[in-house]
C-alpha positions in Angstrom: -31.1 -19.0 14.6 -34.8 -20.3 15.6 -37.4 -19.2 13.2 -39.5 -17.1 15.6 -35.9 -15.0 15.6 -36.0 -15.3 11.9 -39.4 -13.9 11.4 -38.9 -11.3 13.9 -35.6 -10.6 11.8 -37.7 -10.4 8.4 -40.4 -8.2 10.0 -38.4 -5.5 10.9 -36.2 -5.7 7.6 -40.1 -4.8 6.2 -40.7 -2.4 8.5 -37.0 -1.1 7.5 -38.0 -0.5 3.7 -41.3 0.5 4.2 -40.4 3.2 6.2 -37.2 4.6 4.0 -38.7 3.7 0.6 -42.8 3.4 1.3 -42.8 0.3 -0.5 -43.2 -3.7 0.8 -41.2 -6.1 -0.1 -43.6 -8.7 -1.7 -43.6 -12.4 -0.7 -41.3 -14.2 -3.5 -38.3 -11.8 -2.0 -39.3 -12.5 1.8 -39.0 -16.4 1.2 -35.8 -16.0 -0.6 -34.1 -13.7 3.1 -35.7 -16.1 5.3 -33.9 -18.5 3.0 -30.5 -16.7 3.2 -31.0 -16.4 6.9 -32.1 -20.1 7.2 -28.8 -21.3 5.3 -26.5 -18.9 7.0 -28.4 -20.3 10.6 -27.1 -23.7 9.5 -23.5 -22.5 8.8 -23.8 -21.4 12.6 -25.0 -24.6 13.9 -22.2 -26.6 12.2 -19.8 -24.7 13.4 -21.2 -24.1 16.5 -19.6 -21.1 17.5 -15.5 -22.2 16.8 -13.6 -21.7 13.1 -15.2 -24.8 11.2 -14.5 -22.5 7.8 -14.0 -24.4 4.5 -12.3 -22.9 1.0 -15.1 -21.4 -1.1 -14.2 -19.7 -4.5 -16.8 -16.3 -4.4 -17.4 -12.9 -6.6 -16.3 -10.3 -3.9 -17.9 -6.8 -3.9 -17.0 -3.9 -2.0 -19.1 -0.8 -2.8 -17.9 2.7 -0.7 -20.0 6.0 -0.7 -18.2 8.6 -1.4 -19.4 12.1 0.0 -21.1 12.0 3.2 -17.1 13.3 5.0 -18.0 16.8 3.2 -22.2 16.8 3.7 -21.0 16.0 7.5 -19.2 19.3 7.5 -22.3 20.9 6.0 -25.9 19.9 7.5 -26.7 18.5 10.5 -25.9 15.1 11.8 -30.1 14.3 11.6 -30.1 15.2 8.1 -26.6 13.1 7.4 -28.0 10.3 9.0 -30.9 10.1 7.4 -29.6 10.3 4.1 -26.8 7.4 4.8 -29.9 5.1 6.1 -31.6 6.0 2.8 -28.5 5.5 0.3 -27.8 1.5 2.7 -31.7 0.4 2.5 -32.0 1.7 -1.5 -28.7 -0.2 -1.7 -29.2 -3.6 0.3 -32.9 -3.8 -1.5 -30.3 -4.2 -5.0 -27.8 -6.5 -2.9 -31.4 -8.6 -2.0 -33.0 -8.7 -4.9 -30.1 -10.4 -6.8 -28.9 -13.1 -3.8 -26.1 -11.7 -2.3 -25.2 -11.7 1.4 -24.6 -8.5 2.8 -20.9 -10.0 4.8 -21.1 -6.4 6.5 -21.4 -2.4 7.1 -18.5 -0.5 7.5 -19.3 2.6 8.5 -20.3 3.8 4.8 -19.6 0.8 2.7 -20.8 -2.8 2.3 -19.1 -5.7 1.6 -21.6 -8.6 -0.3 -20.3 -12.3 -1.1 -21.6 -13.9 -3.7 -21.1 -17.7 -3.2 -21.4 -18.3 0.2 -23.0 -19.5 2.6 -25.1 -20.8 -0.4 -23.0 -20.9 -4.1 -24.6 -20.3 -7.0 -23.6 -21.3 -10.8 -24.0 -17.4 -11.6 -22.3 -15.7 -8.8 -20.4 -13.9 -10.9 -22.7 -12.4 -13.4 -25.5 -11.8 -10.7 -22.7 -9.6 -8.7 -21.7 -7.7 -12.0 -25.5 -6.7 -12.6 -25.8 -5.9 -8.8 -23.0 -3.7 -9.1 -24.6 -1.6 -12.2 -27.8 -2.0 -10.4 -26.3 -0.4 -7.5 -24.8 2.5 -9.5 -28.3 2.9 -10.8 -29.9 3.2 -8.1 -27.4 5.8 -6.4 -27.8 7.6 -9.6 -31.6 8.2 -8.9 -30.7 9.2 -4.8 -28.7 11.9 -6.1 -31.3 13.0 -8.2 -33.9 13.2 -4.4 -30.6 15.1 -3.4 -30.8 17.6 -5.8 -34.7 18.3 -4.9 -33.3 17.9 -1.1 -31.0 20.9 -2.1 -28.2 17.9 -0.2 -24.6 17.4 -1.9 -24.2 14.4 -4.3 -23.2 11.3 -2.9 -21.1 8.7 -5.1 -20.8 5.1 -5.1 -17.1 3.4 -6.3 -17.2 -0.2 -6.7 -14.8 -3.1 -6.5 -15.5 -6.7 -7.4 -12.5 -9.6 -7.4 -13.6 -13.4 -7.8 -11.4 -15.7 -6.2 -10.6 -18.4 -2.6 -11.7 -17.5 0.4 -12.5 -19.0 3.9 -15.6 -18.8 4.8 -17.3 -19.9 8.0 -18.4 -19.0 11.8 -15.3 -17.0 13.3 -14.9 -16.0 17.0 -15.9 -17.2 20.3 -18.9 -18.9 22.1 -19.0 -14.9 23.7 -19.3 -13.5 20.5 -19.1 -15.1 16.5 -20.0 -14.2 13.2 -20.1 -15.6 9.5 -17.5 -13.9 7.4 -15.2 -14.2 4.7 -11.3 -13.9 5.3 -8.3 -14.5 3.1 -5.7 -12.5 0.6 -9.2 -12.5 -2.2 -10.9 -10.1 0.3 -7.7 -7.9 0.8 -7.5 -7.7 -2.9 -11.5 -6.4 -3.3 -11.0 -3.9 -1.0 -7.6 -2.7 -2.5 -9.6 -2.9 -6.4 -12.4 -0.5 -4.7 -9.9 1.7 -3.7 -8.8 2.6 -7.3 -12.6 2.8 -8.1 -13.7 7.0 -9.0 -17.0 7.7 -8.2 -20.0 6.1 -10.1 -17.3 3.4 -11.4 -17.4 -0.3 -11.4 -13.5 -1.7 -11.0 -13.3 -5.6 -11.4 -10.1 -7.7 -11.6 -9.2 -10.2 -13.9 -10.4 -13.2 -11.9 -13.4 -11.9 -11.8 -13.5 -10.9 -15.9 -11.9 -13.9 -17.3 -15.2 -16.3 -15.8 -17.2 -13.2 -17.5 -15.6 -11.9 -20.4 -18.6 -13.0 -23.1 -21.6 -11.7 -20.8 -19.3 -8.4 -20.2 -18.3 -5.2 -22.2 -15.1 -4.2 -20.1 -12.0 -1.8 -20.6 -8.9 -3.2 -21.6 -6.6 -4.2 -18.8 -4.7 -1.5 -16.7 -1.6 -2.5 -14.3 -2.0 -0.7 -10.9 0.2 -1.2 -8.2 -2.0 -2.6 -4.8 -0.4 -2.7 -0.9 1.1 -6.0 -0.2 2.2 -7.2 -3.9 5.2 -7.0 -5.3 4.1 -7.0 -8.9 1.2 -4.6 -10.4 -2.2 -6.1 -10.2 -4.4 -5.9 -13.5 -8.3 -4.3 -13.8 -10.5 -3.2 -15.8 -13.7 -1.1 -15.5 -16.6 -2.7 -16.5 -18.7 -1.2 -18.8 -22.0 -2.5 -19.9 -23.9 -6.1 -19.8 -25.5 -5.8 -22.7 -27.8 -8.7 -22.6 -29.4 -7.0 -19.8 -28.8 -3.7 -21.2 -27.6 -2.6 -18.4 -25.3 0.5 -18.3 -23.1 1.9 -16.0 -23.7 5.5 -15.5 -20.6 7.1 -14.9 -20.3 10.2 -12.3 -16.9 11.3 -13.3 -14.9 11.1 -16.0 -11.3 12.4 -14.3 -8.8 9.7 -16.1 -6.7 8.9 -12.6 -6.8 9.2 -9.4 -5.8 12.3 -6.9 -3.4 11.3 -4.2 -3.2 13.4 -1.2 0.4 13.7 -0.1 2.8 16.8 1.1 6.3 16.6 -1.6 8.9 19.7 -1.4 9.3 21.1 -5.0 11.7 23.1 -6.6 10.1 25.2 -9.3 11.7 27.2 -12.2 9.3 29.5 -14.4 10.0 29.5 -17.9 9.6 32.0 -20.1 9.5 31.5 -23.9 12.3 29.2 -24.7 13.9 29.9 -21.6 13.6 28.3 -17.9 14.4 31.5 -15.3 17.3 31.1 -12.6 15.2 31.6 -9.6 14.1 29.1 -7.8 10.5 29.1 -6.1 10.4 26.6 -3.2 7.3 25.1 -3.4 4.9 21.9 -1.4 2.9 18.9 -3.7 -0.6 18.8 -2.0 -1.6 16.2 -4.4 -0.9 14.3 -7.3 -2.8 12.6 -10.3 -1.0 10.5 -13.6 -1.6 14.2 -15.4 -0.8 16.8 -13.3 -0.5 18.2 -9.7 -1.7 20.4 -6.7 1.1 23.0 -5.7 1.2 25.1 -2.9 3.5 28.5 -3.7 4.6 30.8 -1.8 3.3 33.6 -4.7 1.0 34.1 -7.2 1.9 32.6 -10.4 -0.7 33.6 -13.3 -2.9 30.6 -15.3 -1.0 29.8 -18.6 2.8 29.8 -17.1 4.3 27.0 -17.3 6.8 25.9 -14.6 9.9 23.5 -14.5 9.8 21.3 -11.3 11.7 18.7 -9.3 10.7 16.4 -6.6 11.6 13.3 -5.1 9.4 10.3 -5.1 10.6 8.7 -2.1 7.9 5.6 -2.5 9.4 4.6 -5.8 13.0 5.8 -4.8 13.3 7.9 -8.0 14.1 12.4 -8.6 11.7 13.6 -10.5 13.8 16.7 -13.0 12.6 18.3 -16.1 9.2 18.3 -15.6 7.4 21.0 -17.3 3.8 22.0 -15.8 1.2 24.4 -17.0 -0.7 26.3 -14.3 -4.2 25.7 -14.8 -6.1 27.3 -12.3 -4.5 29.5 -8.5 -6.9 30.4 -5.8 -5.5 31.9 -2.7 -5.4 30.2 1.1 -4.4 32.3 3.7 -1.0 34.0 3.2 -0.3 31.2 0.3 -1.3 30.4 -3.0 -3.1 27.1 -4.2 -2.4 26.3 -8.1 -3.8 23.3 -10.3 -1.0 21.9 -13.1 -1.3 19.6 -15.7 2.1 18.3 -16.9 3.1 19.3 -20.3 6.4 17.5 -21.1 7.3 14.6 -18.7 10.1 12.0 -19.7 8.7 8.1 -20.4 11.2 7.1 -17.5 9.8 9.3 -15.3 6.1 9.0 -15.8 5.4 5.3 -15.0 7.6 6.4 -11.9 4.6 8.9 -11.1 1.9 7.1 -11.7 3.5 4.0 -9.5 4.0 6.8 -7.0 0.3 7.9 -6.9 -1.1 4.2 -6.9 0.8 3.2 -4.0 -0.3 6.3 -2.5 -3.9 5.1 -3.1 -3.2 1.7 -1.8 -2.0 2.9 1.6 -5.0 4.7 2.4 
């Protein structure tokens, strides 16, 4: 990369803020791009357009916005547009401002390395306070979204720390720097798990920052591709920056999409009725279910169910449900559950059943 392509590069990344956020980026966080671009230009040379990628151990994060499928549905492509250009440039200004290399877009997420092409003894902590930063800033977006009259948009967030290779991949047609390896599987798997305005990191990633860190205690998810659950934790604070992460949604576990015949039994009192209600499983969380019935069944009835859980090879019987909430859709009925009585065999088999769900999205 000559420098007249990295000044042209670095003025239009100013014209780029200045026209989302009306602001300039001052001359301190210029020198430190053109350094980023400068490094990442010699990375390039060396390898010259072949796979010349070495080992590098880097902090991983994968941040997705969560929101824009349902404001496409609703407003007009312009507005969507605009408002995903706005939520990327507020976002890569955070990503900037603490060293990070944005690896790349996809559609709407971003994927930042942290120790490469230039490593750092505080990779780690400087992606954990880019990640609250980042949750921060989406945080003030929604509140322009609000005055916008424009749906809330939500960031989920996952950080891993581990071995990657990193280099100059492709062809003397076409080449890029990038990170590949089982680490960058593994971040994008952690974000996955993430609910909106959350922060998911995995134990790599806390053990090299447990006493800068306030964190959750560990939880055992199951990811695609390994045998044996993988352990997280949501991060919660960095107090010596007081920094906070403000939290969008507090629902304790994910909702898996997924289509499950039920059998379903109402019970009255003491007693569970003969008649059996033949019933689908739209979705699934570790408390509770979507169903769609074939009737109306009134909030506060509770219902005995059975279901297979083909993914973990296991017949779910037993289960007691309360209806929550019923709307009706079409010529059917749409009800909310939360479970009420559920056997300790068979809830770790649900909650495997929804993970693995969410892992092969």
């Amino acid at each position: 990369m000559h420098n007249d392509t990295i000044d042209d590069s670095l003025h239009r990344l100013q014209a780029i803020v200045t026209r989302e956020t009306g602001a300039v980026l001052g001359a301190a966080a210029l020198d430190e791009i053109k350094g980023l671009l400068t490094a990442t230009a010699g990375n390039d040379a060396a390898a010259g357009g072949g796979t010349d990628a070495q080992p590098r151990e880097v902090t991983l994060l994968l941040a997705d916005l969560r929101g824009f499928t349902e404001m496409s549905a609703l407003q007009p492509a312009t507005e969507v547009i605009a408002a995903l250009n706005r939520c990327l440039v507020r976002l890569s200004e955070v990503v900037l401002r603490h060293q990070g290399t944005i690896e790349q877009f996809l559609g709407d997420s971003i994927r930042v390395v942290f120790g490469a092409p230039i490593a750092r003894e505080d990779d780690v902590e400087r992606a954990l306070v880019c990640a609250v930063e980042m949750q921060l800033a989406m945080r003030d977006l929604n509140l322009v979204h609000l005055r916008e009259r424009l749906p809330q948009v939500y960031l989920g967030i996952g950080v891993n720390t581990g071995t990657v290779m990193a280099g100059r991949f492709g062809s003397d047609l076409f080449s890029q720097y990038t990170v590949i390896g089982e680490e960058v599987n593994l971040a994008s798997r952690i974000e996955a798990f993430s609910l909106r305005g959350q922060v998911l990191i995995s134990e790599s990633t806390y053990q090299r920052s447990w006493n800068r860190v306030s964190a959750t205690a560990p939880m055992q998810v199951y990811v695609k591709g390994r045998l044996q659950p993988v352990s997280l934790r949501e991060l919660v604070a960095i107090p010596s920056r007081k920094l906070k992460v403000p939290r969008q949604e507090f629902r304790r576990s994910h909702r898996a999409g997924t289509r499950v015949p039920c059998l379903c039994q109402l019970v009255q009192g003491d007693d569970v009725q003969p008649r059996i209600i033949h019933a689908m499983i739209l979705d699934m969380s570790y408390h509770g279910l979507m169903l769609e019935l074939p009737e109306r069944i009134e909030p506060g009835h509770v219902l005995q169910l059975e279901f297979d859980l083909t993914l973990v090879e296991y017949r779910a019987v037993g289960v007691f449900a309360r209806v929550v909430k019923i709307k009706a859709e079409k010529d059917r009925w749409v009800a909310g559950l939360e479970f009420t009585d559920i056997s300790d065999e068979c809830r770790p088999k649900v909650q495997m059943f929804v993970q693995l769900l969410v892992a092969s999205r």
